[in-house]
mmCIF file of the C-alpha atoms, coordinates in Angstrom:
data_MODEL
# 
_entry.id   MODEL 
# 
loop_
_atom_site.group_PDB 
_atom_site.id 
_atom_site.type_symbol 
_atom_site.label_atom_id 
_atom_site.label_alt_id 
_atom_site.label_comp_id 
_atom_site.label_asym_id 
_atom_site.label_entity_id 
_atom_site.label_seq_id 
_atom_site.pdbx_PDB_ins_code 
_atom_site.Cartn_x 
_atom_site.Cartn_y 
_atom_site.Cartn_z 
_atom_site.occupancy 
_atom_site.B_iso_or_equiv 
_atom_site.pdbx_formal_charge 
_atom_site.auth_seq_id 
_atom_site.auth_comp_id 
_atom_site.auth_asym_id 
_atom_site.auth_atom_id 
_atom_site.pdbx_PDB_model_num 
ATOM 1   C CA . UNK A 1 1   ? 0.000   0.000   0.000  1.00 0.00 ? 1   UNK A CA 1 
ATOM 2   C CA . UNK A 1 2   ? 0.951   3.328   -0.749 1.00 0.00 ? 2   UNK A CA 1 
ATOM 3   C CA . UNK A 1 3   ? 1.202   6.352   0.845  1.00 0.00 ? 3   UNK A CA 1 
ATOM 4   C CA . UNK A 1 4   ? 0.435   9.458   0.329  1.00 0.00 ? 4   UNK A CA 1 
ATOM 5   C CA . UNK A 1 5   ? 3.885   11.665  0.876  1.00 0.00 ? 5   UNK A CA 1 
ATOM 6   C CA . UNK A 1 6   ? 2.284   14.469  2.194  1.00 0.00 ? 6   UNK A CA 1 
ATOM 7   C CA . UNK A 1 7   ? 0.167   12.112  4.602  1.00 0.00 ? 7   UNK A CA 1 
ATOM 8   C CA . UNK A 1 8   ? 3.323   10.798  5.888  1.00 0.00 ? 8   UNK A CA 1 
ATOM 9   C CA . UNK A 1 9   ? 5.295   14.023  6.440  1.00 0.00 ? 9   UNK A CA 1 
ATOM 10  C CA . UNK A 1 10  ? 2.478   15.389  8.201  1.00 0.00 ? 10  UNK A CA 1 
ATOM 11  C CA . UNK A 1 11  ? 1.159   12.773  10.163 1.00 0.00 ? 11  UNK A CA 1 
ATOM 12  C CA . UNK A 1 12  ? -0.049  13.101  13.601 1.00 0.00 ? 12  UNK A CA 1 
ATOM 13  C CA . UNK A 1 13  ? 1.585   11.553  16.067 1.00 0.00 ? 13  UNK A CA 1 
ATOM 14  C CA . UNK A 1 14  ? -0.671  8.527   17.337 1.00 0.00 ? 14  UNK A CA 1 
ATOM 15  C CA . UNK A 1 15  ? -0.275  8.157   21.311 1.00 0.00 ? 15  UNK A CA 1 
ATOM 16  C CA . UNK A 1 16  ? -1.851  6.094   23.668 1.00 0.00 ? 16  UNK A CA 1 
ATOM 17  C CA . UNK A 1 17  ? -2.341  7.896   27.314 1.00 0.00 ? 17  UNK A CA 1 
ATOM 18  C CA . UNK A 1 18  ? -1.117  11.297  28.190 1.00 0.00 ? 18  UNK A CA 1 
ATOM 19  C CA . UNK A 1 19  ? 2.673   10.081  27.854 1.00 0.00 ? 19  UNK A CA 1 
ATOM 20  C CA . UNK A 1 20  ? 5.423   11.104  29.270 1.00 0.00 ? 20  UNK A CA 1 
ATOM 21  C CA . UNK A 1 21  ? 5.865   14.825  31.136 1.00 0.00 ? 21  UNK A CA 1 
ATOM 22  C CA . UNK A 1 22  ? 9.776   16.245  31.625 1.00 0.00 ? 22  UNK A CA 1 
ATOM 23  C CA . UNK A 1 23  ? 10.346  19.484  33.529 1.00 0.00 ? 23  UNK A CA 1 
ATOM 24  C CA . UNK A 1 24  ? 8.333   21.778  34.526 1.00 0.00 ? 24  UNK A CA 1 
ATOM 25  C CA . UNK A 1 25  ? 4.997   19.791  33.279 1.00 0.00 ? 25  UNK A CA 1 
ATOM 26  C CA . UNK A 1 26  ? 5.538   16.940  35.291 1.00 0.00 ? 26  UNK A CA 1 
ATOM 27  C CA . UNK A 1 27  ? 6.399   19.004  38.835 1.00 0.00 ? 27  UNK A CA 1 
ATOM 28  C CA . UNK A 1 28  ? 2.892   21.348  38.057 1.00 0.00 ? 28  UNK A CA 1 
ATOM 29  C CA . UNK A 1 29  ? 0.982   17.954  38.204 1.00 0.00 ? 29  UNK A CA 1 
ATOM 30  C CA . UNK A 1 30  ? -0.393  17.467  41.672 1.00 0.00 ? 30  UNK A CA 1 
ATOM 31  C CA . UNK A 1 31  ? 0.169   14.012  43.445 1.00 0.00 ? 31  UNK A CA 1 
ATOM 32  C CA . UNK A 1 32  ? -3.342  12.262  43.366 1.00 0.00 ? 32  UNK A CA 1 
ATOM 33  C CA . UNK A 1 33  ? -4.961  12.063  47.037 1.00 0.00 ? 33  UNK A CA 1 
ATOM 34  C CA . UNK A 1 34  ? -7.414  8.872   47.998 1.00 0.00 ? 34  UNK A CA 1 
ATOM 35  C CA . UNK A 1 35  ? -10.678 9.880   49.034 1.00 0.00 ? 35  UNK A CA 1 
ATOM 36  C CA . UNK A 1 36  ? -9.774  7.606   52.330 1.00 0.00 ? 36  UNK A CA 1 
ATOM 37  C CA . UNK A 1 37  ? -6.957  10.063  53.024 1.00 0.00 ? 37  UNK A CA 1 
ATOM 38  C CA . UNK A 1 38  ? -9.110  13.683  52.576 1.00 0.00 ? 38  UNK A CA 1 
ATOM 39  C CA . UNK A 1 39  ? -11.456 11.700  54.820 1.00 0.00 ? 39  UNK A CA 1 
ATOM 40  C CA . UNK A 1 40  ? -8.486  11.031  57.654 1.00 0.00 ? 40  UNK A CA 1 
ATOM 41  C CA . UNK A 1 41  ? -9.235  7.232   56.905 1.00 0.00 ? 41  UNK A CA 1 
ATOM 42  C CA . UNK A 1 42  ? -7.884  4.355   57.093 1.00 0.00 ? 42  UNK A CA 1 
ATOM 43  C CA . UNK A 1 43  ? -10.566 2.183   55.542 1.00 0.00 ? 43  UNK A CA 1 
ATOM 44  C CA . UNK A 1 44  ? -10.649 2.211   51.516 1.00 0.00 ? 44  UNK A CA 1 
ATOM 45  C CA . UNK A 1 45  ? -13.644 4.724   50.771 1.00 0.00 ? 45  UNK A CA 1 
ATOM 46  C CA . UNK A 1 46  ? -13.353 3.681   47.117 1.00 0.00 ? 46  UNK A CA 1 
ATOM 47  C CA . UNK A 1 47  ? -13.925 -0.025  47.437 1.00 0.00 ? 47  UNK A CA 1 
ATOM 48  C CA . UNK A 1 48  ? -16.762 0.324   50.387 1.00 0.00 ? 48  UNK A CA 1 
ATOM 49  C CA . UNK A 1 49  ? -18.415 2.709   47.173 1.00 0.00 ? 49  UNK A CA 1 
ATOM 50  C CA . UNK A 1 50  ? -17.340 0.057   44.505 1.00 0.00 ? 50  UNK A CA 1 
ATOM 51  C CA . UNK A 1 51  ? -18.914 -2.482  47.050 1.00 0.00 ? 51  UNK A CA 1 
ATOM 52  C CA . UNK A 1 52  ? -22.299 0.089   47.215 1.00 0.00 ? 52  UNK A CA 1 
ATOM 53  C CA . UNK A 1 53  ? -22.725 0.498   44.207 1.00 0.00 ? 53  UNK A CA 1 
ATOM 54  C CA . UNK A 1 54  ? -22.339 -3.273  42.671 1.00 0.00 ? 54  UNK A CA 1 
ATOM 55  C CA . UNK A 1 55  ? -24.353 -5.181  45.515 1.00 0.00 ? 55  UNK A CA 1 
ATOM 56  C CA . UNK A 1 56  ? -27.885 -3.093  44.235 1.00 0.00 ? 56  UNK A CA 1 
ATOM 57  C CA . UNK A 1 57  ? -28.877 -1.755  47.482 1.00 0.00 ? 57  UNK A CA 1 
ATOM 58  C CA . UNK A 1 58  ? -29.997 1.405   45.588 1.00 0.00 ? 58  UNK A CA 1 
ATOM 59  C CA . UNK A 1 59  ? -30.805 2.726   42.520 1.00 0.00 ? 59  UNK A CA 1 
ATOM 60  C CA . UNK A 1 60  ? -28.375 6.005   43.597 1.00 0.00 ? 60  UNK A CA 1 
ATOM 61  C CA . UNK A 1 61  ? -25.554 5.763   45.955 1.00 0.00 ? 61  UNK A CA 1 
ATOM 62  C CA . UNK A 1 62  ? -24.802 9.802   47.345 1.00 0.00 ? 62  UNK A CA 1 
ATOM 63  C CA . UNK A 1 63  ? -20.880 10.353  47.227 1.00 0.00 ? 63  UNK A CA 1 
ATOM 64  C CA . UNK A 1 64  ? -21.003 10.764  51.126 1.00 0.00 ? 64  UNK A CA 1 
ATOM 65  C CA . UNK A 1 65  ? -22.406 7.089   51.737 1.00 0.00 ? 65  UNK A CA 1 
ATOM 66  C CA . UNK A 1 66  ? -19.510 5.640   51.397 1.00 0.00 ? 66  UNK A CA 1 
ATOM 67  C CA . UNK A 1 67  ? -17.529 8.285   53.230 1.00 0.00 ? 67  UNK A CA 1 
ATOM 68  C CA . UNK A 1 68  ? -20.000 7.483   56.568 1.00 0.00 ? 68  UNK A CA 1 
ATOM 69  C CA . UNK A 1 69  ? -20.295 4.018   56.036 1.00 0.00 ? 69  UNK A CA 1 
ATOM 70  C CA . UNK A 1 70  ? -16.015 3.552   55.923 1.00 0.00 ? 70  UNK A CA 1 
ATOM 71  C CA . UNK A 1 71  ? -15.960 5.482   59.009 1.00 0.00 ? 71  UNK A CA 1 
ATOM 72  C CA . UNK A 1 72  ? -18.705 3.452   61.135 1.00 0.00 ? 72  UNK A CA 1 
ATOM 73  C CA . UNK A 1 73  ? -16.685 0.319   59.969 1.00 0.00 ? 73  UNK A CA 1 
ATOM 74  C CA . UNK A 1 74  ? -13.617 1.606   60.943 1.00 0.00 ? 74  UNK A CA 1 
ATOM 75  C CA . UNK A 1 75  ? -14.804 2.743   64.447 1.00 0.00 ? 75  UNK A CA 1 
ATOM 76  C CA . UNK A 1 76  ? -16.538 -0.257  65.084 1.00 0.00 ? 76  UNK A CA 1 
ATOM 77  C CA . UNK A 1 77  ? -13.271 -2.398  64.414 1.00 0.00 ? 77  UNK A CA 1 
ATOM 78  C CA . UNK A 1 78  ? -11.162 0.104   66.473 1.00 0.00 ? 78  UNK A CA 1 
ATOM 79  C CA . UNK A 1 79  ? -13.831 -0.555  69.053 1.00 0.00 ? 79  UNK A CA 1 
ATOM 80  C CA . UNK A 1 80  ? -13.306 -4.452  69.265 1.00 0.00 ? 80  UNK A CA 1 
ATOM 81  C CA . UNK A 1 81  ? -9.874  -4.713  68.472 1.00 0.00 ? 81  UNK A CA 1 
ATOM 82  C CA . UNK A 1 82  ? -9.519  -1.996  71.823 1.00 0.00 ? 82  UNK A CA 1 
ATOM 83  C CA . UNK A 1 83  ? -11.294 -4.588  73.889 1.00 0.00 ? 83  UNK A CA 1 
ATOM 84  C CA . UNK A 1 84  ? -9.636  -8.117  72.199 1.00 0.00 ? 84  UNK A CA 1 
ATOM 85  C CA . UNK A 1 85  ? -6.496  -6.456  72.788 1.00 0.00 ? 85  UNK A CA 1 
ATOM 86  C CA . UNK A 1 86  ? -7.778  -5.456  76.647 1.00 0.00 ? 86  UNK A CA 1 
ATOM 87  C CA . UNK A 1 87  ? -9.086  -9.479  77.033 1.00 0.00 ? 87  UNK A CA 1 
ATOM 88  C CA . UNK A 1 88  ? -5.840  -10.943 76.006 1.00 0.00 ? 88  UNK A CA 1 
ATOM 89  C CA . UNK A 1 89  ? -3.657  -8.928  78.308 1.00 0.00 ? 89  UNK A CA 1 
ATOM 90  C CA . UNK A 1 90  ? -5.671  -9.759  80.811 1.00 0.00 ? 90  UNK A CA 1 
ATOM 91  C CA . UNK A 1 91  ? -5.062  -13.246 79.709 1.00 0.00 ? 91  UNK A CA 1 
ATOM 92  C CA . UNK A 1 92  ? -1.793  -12.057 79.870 1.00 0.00 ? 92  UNK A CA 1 
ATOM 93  C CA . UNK A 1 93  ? -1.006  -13.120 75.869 1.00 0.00 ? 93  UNK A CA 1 
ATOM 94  C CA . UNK A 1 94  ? 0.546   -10.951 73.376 1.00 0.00 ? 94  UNK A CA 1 
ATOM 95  C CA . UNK A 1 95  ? -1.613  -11.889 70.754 1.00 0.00 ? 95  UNK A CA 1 
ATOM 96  C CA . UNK A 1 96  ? -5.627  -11.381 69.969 1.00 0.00 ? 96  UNK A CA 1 
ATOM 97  C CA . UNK A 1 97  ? -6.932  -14.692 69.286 1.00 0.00 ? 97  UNK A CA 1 
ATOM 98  C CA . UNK A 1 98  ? -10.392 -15.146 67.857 1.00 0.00 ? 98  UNK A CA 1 
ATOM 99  C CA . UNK A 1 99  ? -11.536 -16.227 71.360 1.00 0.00 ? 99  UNK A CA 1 
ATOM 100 C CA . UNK A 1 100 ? -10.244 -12.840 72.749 1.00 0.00 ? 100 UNK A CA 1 
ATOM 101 C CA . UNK A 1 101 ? -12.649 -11.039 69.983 1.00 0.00 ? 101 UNK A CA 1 
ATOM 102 C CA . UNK A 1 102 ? -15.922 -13.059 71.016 1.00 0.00 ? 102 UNK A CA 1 
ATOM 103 C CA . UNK A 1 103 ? -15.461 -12.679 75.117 1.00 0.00 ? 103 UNK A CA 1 
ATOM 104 C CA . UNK A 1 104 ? -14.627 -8.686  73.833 1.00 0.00 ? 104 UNK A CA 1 
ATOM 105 C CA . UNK A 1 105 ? -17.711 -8.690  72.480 1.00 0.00 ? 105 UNK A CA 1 
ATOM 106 C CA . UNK A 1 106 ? -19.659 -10.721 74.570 1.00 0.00 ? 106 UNK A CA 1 
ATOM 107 C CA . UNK A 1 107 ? -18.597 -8.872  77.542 1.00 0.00 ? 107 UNK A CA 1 
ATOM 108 C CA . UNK A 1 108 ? -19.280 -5.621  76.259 1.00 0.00 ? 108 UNK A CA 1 
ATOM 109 C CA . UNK A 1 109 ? -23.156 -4.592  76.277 1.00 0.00 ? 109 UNK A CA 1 
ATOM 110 C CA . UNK A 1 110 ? -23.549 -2.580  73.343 1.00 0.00 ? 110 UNK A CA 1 
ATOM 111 C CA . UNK A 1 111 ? -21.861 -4.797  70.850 1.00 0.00 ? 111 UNK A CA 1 
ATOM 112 C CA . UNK A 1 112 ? -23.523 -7.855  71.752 1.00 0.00 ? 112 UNK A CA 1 
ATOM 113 C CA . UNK A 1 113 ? -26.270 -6.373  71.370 1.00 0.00 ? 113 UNK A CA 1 
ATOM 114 C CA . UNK A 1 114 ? -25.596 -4.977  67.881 1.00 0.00 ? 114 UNK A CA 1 
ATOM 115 C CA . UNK A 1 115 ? -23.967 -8.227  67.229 1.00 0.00 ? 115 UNK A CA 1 
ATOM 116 C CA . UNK A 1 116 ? -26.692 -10.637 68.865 1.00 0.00 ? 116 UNK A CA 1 
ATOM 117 C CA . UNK A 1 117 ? -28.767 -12.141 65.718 1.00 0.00 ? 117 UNK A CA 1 
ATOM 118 C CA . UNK A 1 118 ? -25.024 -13.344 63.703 1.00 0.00 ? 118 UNK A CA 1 
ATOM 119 C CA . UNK A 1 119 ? -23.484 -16.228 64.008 1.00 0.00 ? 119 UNK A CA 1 
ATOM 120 C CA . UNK A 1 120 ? -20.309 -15.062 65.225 1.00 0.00 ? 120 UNK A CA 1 
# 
C-alpha cells in the first residue's frame, strides 16, 4: 500500500495515554490524594463505594455514603480490636486470638447487642 507523501510528512503523532511529562509539566501535576486520606481514613472509601454500588442496594448511591459508612466500619473495628487487645492482656497473651474477639464482644453490652442475631 501506498502512501500518500504528504500524509506521511504530516502525520499526527498517534499516542496512547497522556505520555510522558519532563520538567516543569511533570512538577505542576499534583500528586493524586485517595478519598480515604481527605477523609483522615484508614478504611478504603473507594472499594466500600465500589462495594455500594455493585451489591444493588440502591438505585443512587450519594458520594457521602460511602464516606459514613467507611468510618462506622472503621470505628466499630477500632472498638473491638480496643477490647480483644484489653481481654488478652488480661489473659496475659501478646496476641488477639479469635476467642479474645468473642469474650470482647460478649462482655461488652452494646456490641452484643448490635452483634446478637449473627453467628459469630
Amino acid at each position: 500500500m501506498l502512501l500518500n507523501p504528504i500524509f506521511t510528512i504530516f502525520r499526527p503523532a498517534i499516542m496512547s495515554g497522556r505520555g510522558k511529562k519532563v520538567g516543569a509539566a511533570a512538577s505542576k501535576r499534583k500528586a493524586t490524594v485517595s478519598r480515604s486520606t481527605r477523609a483522615g481514613l484508614q478504611f478504603p472509601v473507594g472499594r466500600v463505594a465500589r462495594l455500594l454500588k455493585k451489591g444493588n442496594y440502591a438505585q443512587r448511591v450519594g458520594t457521602g455514603a460511602a464516606v459514613y459508612l467507611a468510618s462506622v466500619l472503621e470505628y466499630l473495628s477500632a472498638e473491638v480490636l480496643e477490647l480483644a487487645g484489653n481481654t488478652s492482656r488480661d489473659n496475659k497473651k501478646h496476641r488477639i486470638a479469635p476467642r479474645h474477639i468473642q469474650l470482647a464482644v460478649r462482655n461488652d453490652e452494646e456490641l452484643n447487642a448490635l452483634l446478637a442475631g449473627g453467628s459469630f
